[in-house]
C-alpha positions in Angstrom: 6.8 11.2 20.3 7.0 13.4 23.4 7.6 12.5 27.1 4.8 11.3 29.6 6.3 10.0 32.6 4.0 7.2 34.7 3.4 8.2 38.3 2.1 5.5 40.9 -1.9 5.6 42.6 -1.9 2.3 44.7 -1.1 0.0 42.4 -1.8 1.4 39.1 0.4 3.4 37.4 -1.3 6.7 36.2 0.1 8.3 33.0 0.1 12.1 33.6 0.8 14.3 30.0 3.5 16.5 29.9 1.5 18.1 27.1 -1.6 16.4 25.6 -3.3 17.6 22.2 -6.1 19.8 22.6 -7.6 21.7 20.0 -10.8 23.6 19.5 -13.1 24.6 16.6 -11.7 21.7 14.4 -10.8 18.8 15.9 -7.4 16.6 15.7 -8.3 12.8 15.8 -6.4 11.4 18.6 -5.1 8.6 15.9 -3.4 11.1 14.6 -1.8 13.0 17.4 1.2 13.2 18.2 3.0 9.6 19.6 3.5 9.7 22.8 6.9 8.0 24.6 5.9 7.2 28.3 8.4 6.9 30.8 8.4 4.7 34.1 11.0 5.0 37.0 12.6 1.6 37.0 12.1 -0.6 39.5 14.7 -2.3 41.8 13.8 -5.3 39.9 14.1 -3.9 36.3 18.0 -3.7 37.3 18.6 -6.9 37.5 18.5 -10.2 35.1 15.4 -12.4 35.4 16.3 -15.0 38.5 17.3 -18.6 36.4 16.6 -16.9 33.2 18.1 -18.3 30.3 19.0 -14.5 28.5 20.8 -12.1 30.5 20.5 -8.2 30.6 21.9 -7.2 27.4 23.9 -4.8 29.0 25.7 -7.9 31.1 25.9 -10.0 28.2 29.0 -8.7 25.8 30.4 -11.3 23.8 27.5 -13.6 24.7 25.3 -15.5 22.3 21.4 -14.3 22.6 19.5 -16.8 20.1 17.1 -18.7 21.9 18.0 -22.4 23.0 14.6 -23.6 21.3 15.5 -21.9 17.5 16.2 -24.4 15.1 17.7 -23.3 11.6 15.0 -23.9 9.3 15.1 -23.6 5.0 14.2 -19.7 5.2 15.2 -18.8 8.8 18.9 -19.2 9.8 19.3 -17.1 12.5 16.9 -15.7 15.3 17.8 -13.9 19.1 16.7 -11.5 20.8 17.1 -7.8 20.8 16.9 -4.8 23.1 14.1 -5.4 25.3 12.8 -3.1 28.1 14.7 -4.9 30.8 17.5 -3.7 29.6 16.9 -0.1 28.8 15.3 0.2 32.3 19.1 -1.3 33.9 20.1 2.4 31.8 17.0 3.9 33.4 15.6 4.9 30.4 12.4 2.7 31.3 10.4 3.9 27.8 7.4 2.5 26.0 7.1 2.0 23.4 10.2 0.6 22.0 9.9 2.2 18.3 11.4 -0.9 16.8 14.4 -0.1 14.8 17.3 -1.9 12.9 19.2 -2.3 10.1 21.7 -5.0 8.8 25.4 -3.9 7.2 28.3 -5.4 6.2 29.2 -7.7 9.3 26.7 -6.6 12.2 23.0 -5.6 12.9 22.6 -2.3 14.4 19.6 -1.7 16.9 17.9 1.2 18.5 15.2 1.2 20.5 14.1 3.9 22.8 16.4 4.2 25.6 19.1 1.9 23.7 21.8 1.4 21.5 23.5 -2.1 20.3 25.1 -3.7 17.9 25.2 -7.1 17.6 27.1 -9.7 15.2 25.6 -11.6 12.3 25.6 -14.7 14.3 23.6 -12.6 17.6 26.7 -12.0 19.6 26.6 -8.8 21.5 29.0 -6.4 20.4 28.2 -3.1 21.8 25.4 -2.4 24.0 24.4 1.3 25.6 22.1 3.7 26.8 20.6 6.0 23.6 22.1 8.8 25.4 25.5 7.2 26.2 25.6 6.9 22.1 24.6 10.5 21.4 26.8 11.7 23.6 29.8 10.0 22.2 28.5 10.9 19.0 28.6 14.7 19.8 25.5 15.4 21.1 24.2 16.5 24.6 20.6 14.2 25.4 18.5 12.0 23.4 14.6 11.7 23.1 13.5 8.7 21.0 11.9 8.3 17.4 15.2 6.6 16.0 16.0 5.5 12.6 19.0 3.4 11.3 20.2 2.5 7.6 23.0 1.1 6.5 24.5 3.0 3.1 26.3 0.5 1.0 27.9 2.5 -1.4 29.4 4.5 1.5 30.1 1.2 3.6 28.6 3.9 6.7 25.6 4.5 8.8 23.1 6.8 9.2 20.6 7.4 12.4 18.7 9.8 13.5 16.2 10.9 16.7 14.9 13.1 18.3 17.1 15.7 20.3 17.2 17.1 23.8 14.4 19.2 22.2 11.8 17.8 20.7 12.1 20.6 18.0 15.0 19.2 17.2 16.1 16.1 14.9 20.1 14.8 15.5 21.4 13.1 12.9 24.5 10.6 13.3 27.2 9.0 11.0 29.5 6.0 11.5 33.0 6.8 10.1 33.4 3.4 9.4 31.0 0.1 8.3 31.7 -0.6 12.0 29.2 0.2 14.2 30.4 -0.3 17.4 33.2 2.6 16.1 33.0 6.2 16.0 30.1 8.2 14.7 29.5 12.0 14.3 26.6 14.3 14.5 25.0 17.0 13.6 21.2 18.8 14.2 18.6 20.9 12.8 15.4 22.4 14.0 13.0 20.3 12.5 9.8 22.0 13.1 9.5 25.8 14.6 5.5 26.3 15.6 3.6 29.6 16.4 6.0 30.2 19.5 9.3 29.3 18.2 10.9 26.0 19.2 9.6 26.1 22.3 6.3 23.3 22.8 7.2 22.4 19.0 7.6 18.8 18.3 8.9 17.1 14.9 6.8 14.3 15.8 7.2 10.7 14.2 10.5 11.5 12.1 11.1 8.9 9.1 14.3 8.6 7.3 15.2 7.6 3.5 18.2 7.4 1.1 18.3 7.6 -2.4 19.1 9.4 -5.7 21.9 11.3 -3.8 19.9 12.8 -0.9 18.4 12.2 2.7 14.6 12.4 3.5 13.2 13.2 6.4 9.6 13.3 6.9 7.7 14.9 9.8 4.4 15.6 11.3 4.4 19.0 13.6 2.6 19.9 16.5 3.1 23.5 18.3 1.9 24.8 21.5 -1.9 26.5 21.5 -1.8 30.1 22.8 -5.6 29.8 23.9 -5.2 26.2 25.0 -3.4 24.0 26.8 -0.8 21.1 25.2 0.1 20.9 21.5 -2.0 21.1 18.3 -1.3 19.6 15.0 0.3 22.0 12.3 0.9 20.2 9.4 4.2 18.1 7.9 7.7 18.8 6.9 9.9 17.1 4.6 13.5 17.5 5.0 15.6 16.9 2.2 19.5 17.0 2.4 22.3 16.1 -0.2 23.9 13.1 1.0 27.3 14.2 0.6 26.9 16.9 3.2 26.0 14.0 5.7 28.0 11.2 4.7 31.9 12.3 3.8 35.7 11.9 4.4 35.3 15.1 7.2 31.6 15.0 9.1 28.0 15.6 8.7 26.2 18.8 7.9 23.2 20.2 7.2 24.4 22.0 4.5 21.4 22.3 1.3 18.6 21.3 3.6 15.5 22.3 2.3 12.5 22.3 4.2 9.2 22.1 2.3 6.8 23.1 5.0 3.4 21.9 4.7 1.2 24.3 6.8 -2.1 23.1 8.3 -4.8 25.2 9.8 -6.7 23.9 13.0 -9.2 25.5 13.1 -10.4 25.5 9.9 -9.2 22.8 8.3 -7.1 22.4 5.2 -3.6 22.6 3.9 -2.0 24.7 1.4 -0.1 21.5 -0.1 -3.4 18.8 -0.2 -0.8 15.9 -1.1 1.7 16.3 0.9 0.5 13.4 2.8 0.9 12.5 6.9 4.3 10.4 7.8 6.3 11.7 5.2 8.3 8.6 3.8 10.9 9.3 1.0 11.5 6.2 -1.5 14.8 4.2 -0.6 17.3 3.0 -3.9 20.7 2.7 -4.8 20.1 6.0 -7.6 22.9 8.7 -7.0 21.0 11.4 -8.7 18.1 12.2 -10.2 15.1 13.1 -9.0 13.3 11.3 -5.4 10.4 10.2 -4.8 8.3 9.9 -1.8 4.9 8.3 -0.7 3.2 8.9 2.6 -0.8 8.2 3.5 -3.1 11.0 2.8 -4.3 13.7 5.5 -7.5 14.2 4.2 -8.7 10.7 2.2 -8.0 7.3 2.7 -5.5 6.8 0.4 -2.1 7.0 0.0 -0.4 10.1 -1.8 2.9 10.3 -4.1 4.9 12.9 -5.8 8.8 13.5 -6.9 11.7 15.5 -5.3 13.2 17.4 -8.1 16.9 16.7 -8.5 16.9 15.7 -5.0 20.7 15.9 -4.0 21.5 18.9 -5.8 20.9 21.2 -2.4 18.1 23.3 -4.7 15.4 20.9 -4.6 11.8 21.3 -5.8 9.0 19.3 -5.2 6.4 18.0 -8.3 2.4 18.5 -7.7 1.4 14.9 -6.1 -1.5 12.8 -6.6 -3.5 10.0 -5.4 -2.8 6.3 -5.9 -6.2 5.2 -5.4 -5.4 2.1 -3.6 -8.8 0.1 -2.2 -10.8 1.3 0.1 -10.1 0.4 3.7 -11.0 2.3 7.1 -9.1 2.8 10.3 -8.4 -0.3 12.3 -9.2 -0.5 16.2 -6.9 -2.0 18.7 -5.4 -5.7 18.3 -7.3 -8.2 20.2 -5.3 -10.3 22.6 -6.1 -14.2 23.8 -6.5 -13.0 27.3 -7.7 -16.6 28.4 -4.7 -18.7 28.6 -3.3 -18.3 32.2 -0.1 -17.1 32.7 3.0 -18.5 35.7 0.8 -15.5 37.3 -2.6 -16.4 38.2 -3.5 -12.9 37.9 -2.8 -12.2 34.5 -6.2 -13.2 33.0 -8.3 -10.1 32.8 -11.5 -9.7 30.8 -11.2 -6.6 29.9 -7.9 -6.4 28.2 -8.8 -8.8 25.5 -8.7 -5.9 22.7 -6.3 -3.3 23.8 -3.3 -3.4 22.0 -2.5 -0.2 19.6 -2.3 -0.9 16.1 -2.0 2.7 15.4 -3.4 4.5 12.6 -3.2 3.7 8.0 0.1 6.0 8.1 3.3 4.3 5.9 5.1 3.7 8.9 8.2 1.6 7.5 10.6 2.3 4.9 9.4 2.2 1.4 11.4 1.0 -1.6 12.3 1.1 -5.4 13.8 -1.8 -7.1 13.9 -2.3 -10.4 11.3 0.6 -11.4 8.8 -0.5 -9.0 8.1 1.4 -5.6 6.7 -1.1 -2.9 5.4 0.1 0.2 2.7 -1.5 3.4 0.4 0.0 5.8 -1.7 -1.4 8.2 -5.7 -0.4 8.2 -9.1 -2.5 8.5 -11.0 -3.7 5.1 -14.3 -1.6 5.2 -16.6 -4.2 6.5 -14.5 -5.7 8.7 -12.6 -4.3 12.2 -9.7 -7.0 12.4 -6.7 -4.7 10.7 -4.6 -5.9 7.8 -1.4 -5.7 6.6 -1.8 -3.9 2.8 1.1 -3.7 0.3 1.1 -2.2 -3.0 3.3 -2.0 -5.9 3.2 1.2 -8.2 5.4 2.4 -11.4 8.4 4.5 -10.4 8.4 6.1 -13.8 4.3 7.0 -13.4 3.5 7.1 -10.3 0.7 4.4 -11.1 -0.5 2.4 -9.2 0.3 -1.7 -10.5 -0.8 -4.1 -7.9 -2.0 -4.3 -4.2 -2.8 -6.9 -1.9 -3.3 -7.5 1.8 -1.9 -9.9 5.0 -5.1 -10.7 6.7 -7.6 -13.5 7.6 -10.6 -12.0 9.0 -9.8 -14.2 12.7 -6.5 -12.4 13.6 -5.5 -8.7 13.7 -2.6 -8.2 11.5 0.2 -4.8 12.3 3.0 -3.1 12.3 4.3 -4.5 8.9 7.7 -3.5 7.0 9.4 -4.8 3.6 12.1 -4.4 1.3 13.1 -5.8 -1.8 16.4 -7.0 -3.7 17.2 -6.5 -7.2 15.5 -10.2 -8.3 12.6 -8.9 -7.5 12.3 -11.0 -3.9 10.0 -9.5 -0.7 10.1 -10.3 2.4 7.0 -8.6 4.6 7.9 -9.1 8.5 4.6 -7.6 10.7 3.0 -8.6 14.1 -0.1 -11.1 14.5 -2.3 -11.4 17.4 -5.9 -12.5 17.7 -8.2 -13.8 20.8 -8.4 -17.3 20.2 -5.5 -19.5 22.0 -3.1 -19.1 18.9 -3.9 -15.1 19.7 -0.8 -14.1 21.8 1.4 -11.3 20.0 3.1 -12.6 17.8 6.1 -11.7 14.9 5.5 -12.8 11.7 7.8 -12.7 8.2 6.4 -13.8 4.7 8.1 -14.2 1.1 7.3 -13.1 -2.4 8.8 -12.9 -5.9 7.6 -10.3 -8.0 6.5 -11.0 -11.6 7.1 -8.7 -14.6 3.9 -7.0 -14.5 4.7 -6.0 -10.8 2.4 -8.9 -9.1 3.7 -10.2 -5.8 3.5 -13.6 -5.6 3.6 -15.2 -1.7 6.1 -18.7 -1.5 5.3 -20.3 1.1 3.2 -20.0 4.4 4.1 -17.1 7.0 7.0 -18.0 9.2 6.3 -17.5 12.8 9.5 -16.0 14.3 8.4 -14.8 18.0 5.8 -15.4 20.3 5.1 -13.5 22.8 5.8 -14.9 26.3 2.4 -13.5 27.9 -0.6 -13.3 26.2 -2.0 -9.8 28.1 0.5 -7.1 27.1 -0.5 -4.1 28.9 1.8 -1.1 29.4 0.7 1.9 32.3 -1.2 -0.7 34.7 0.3 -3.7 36.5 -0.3 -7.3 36.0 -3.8 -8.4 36.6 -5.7 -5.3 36.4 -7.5 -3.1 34.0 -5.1 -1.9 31.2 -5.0 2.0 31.3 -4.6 4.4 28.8 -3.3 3.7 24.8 -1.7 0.5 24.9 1.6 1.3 23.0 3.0 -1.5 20.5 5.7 -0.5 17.6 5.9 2.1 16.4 7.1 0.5 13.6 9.2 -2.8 12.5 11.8 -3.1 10.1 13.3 -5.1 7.2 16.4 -4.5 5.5 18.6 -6.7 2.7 21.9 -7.8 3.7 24.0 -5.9 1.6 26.9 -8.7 1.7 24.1 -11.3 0.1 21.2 -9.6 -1.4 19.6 -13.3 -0.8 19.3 -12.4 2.4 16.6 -10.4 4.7 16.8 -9.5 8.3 13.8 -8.5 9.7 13.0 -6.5 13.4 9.9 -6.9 15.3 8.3 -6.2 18.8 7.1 -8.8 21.0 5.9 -9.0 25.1 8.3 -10.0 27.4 7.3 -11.6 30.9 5.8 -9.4 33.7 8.4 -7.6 35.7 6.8 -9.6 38.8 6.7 -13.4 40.5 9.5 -15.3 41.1 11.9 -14.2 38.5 11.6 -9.9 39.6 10.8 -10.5 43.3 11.1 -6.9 43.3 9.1 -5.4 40.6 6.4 -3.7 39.7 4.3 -6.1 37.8 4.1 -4.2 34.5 4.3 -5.8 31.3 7.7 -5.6 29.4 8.0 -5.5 25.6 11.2 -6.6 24.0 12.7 -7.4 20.5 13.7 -9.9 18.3 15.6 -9.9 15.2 15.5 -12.5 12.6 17.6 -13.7 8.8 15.5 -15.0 6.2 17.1 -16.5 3.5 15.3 -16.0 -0.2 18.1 -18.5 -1.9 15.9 -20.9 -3.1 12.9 -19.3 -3.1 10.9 -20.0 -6.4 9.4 -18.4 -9.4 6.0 -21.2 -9.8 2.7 -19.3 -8.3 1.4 -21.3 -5.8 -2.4 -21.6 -4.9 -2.8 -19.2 -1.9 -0.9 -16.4 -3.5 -3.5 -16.8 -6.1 -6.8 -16.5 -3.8 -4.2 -13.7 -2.0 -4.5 -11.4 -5.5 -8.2 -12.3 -6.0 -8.8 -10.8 -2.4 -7.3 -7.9 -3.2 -8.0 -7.1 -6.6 -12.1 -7.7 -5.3 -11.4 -4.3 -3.5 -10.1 -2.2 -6.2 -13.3 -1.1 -7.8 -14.6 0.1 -3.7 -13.5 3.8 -4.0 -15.2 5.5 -1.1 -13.4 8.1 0.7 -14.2 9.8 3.9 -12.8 12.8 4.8 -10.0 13.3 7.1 -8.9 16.8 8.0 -12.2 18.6 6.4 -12.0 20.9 3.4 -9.1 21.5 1.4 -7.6 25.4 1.3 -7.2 26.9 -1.8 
C-alpha cells in the first residue's frame, strides 16, 4: 500500500495521489497496481464514541466486554464482538482505509491489527490492550509505521510474529512477542524489502504476505519503483523473502540473519519476467514442519492460474528455490466490484444513491490469505468471477504437498450475490473453516461476513456441513469510502485487503475467523460533528468444529459437481504479455 491523503472540495472529499502508477509502452492493469492506503484527517466527531451507542471507542473501553447484545451462542458460533473499527483508529488519528483486516488467535487472547491500530483482546472479547500501530512499533523498537500488517501466532514457540510496512515503504519491520502474551513486550527488527531503479527511495514492497513453516519465514512481495521518464511508481516484479526462523524467533531478539531474497525482475516495457512462475502475492505454505523444504503458492502474473513451486531446505539460511509450475485450476476471469442493496434507506434519508449500487472493491484473483498444509494437502482460496458470469466467487482448492498436483477445487458462489475476501485454515482432522464477505443488490445484499465448514475426505474432497453462518451485517447498506454520505462514491472503493482464519492452538476444534464490515456514517444524530463518510470496522468470530460430521450432505454434493463442471474450461488470457527467455 502507499499513502494518499483525502483533501476536502465542498463536500466531497477528493483523494489526491502521493504517487500513482504510470507506465508507458506496456501497460500495468490498475488491478494490479500497487494498493493504495488513503488517509483522512479525523473529524471532531471521529474523536468521540457514537452519542447512546451501545460499543464504545475501543480505545475507552479496557477491560470492557465488546460482543454485541443481540449474539446468541449458537452449535458452531460461541463467541462474536467487535474489533478495531475506524472510529477508533481515527480517536489515534490514524484515520486509514482500508483496514487490511488482520488477526490471529494464541494461547489465551486474539491479537488484531488493522491499519492505524493495535489490540489485543481476550478469548471471551474483553479488551486487553488497545493502541495506535505506531504507539506498538515504537515500543517494539521501531520509529513509524505504514500499514500492510500480518500477525501469526507460533505454537511451538508459544510467541508472535507481525510485520508491516516501515516508516519507508521500502522497508518491511518485523516484530516478536517475548512471551505468548500479547499485550507484553515485543522486539523488532527491518530489512529493505524492495530497492527499485533509484535505490529505496519511491520503492514500495507493496502488499507484504507472511508464512511459517519447515523452520523459516516467508515473505512475499510485489515491487513498484519510481519511473525516471514518468511520474509515480511502476510495477517491477516480486520478491520472496525467506528467513530461518530461529534468527527471528529466539531466547535474545530478532534478526535478519540468512535472509535470502529471490528477486523476480519484471520489465515494463516490454513485458516478461526472468522467473515466469514466480507468481503475484507471493504466499509461502503455513505447517507445523521444522525443516525441510517450503513450499509456496501465489496466483500467476501472466495466466489465470495459480503457480507453485518449493523452497529448498528453507530454514537452513542457504535456500534455493525449485522450477514451479502451473496448477491448472478452472478457468475463471477477473471479478468487477461487489454490488451493494443500495435501496433500503438508511436512519439518514440521504444515504440511498443510485449510483453506488456496484462499487465496492473486490480486488483482483491474487491468494490474498494465508495458505496451509495439513496432513499432505496444501489448501488455499481466491476470489475471481466464473467465465460467464460477473458476480465473483470465492474458489478453494486442494493440491498434493508431495506433487504439487492439483486434487480438488470448488467455489462459494450463487450467481445472485458477490462473494470476497475469503480466508481458511485447516486442523489436523482434516476440518475447514472458509470465513469471506457477501454482499449482493437485492434487500439481503448489505455487506456482509460470512464463515462455512468442511471435513476433508481421504482423497482430498472438501465436503461443506452445514449452511454458511452469517456472523456480521453490515450496519449500512452503501459503504462508500472518499465521498460523504448521500453522494456519488469516488474513486476505488477500498474493502479488505484481506480476512483471516486461524485454529486455536489450545483446541484445534476451534476456528476464529476476522472479517471487515461497514460501520454507521460518521454523521446524524450519533456524530453531530462529522463528516458524513462511511466507516468500516471489524468483527471477530469462534467457530466450533466439535461436532461437526463426517456424512456428505446434499449441497456439498451439487457444490463439487459445480466445480468439477469447470475443470475441463482451460482458457487462459494473457496477463503481463510475453514471457522473457
Amino acid at each position: 500500500m502507499r499513502l494518499t491523503y483525502l483533501t476536502t472540495v465542498g463536500a466531497v472529499a477528493v483523494a489526491t495521489a502521493t504517487g500513482a502508477s504510470a507506465a508507458t509502452g506496456f501497460a500495468i492493469p490498475d488491478l494490479l497496481g500497487f494498493e493504495q492506503m488513503e488517509y483522512d484527517a479525523p473529524a471532531p466527531g471521529d474523536n468521540a464514541p457514537a452519542i447512546g451507542a451501545a460499543t464504545p471507542l475501543l480505545a475507552a473501553s479496557i477491560g470492557q466486554q465488546r460482543q454485541s447484545a443481540s449474539f446468541v451462542p449458537t452449535a458452531k458460533v460461541k463467541m462474536s464482538f467487535e474489533g478495531i473499527s475506524q472510529y477508533d483508529v481515527a480517536s489515534y488519528g490514524r484515520n486509514f482505509i482500508p483496514p487490511d483486516t488482520m488477526g490471529a488467535v494464541g494461547a489465551t487472547q486474539f491479537t488484531e491489527f488493522a491499519n492505524g491500530g493495535f489490540a489485543v483482546f481476550g478469548k471471551d472479547g474483553t479488551v486487553q490492550k488497545a493502541t495506535s500501530d505506531l504507539a506498538f512499533w515504537a515500543a517494539a523498537g521501531q520509529t513509524g509505521a505504514n500499514g500492510d500488517s500480518r500477525v501469526l501466532f507460533d505454537k511451538a514457540a508459544q510467541r508472535w510474529v507481525a510485520l508491516s510496512f516501515g516508516a519507508s515503504v521500502s522497508d518491511i519491520q518485523i516484530a516478536v512477542s517475548n512471551t505468548a502474551d500479547a499485550t507484553g513486550g515485543w522486539k523488532s527488527t527491518k530489512f529493505t524489502g524492495y530497492s527499485g531503479p533509484n535505490g529505496p527511495s519511491g520503492s514500495v514492497a507493496d502488499y507484504p504476505t507472511l508464512a511459517i513453516g519447515n523452520g523459516a519465514v516467508y515473505i512475499g512481495t510485489n515491487n513498484f519503483g519510481s519511473d525516471p521518464t514518468n511520474a509515480g511508481e511502476r510495477f517491477r516484479g516480486t520478491t520472496l523473502n525467506v528467513i530461518p526462523l530461529s534468527s527471528l524467533v529466539n531466547a535474545t531478539a530478532p534478526t535478519t540473519t540468512g535472509l535470502k531474497q529471490f528477486v523476480y525482475g519484471y520489465d515494463p516495457d516490454h513485458g516478461g519476467q526472468v522467473t515466469p512462475y514466480a507468481g503475484y502475492a507471493i504466499q509461502g505454505v503455513n505447517n507445523n514442519a521444522t525443516g525441510g523444504n517450503g513450499k509456496v503458492v501465489a496466483e500467476s502474473l501472466f495466466y489465470n492460474d495459480l503457480v507453485s513451486y518449493n523452497v529448498n531446505s528453507a530454514g537452513s539460511g542457504n535456500p534455493t528455490v525449485s522450477q514451479g509450475h502451473y496448477l491448472g485450476v478452472s478457468s475463471y476471469a477477473f471479478q468487477g466490484p461487489a454490488r451493494q442493496p443500495n435501496a433500503v434507506p438508511d436512519a439518514n434519508p440521504n444515504a440511498t444513491y443510485a449510483n453506488n449500487n456496484r462499487v465496492i472493491d473486490a480486488l483482483d484473483p491474487r491468494v490474498s490469505s494465508n495458505v496451509y498444509e495439513q496432513n499432505g494437502l496444501i489448501y488455499s482460496v481466491f476470489t475471481a468471477a466464473p467465465p460467464h458470469d460477473d458476480h465473483s466467487v470465492v474458489r478453494w482448492q486442494v493440491t498434493d504437498a508431495a506433487t504439487g498436483k492439483l486434487l480438488t477445487q470448488g467455489e462459494i458462489g450463487d450467481g445472485i450475490h458477490d462473494y470476497f475476501q475469503g480466508s481458511l485454515s485447516v486442523n489436523a482432522d482434516g476440518k475447514v473453516v472458509i470465513g469471506y464477505n457477501r454482499s449482493g443488490s437485492g434487500a439481503d445484499g448489505k455487506v456482509s461476513f460470512f464463515a462455512r465448514t468442511y471435513t476433508t475426505s481421504a482423497s482430498g474432497r472438501l465436503i461443506q456441513r452445514g449452511g454458511e453462518e452469517l456472523l456480521k451485517v453490515s450496519l449500512v447498506d452503501d459503504y462508500h469510502n472518499g465521498s460523504v454520505d448521500g453522494q456519488v462514491a469516488v474513486g476505488r472503493q477500498r474493502w479488505g485487503d484481506y480476512s483471516q482464519v486461524t485454529v486455536d492452538p489450545t483446541d484445534p476444534t476451534k476456528f476464529w475467523v476476522i472479517g471487515e464490515f461497514a460501520r454507521e456514517y460518521n454523521d446524524g444524530p450519533d456524530h453531530p460533528l462529522g463528516t458524513g463518510g462511511s466507516r468500516w470496522s471489524t468483527w471477530i468470530s469462534e467457530i466450533d468444529t466439535t461436532n461437526v460430521g463426517n456424512v456428505p450432505e446434499p449441497a456439498s454434493w451439487a457444490l463439487f459437481i459445480a466445480g468439477f463442471g469447470l475443470v475441463g474450461a482451460m482458457q487462459r488470457r494473457r496477463r503481463f504479455g510475453t514471457l522473457a527467455a
